[in-house]
Steps between C-alpha positions, in 0.01 A plus 500: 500500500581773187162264325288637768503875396458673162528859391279758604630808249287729770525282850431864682094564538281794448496511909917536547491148602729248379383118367662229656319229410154402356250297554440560804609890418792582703664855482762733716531816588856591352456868525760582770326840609175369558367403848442150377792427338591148530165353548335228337149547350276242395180508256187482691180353445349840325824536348654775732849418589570483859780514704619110646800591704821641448792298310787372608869649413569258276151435366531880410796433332312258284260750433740740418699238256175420320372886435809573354497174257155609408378106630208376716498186630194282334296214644296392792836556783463552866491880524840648586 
């Protein structure tokens, strides 16, 4: 649902990573020249992120669709 994300002017981190979704802090690789391209990190417990496992092709879409809008996806959701 469009309610579930706002705007993120800056959705790309420090790191290179992108963020998907918060709470729990999702993010992608969407750099296509680096060796983890594609992969989803998560926010660990001493706030390192940490790869989960790789994404889907059509959960990278997503990813893709919501870095270029700028929007994360807000709330409590199953990770993606």
């Amino acid at each position: 649902m469009k309610n579930d994300y706002y705007f993120e002017p800056r959705n790309v981190l420090p790191n290179g990573l992108t963020l998907l979704q918060v709470n729990p802090d999702c993010a992608v690789q969407l750099e296509p020249s680096a060796r983890d391209y594609g992969w989803l990190y998560i926010r660990g417990a001493d706030n390192q992120w940490v790869t989960h496992r790789k994404l889907s092709a059509g959960e990278l879409e997503a990813a893709w669709d919501q870095a270029s809008d700028c929007n994360v996806l807000q709330g409590t959701k199953t990770r993606i």
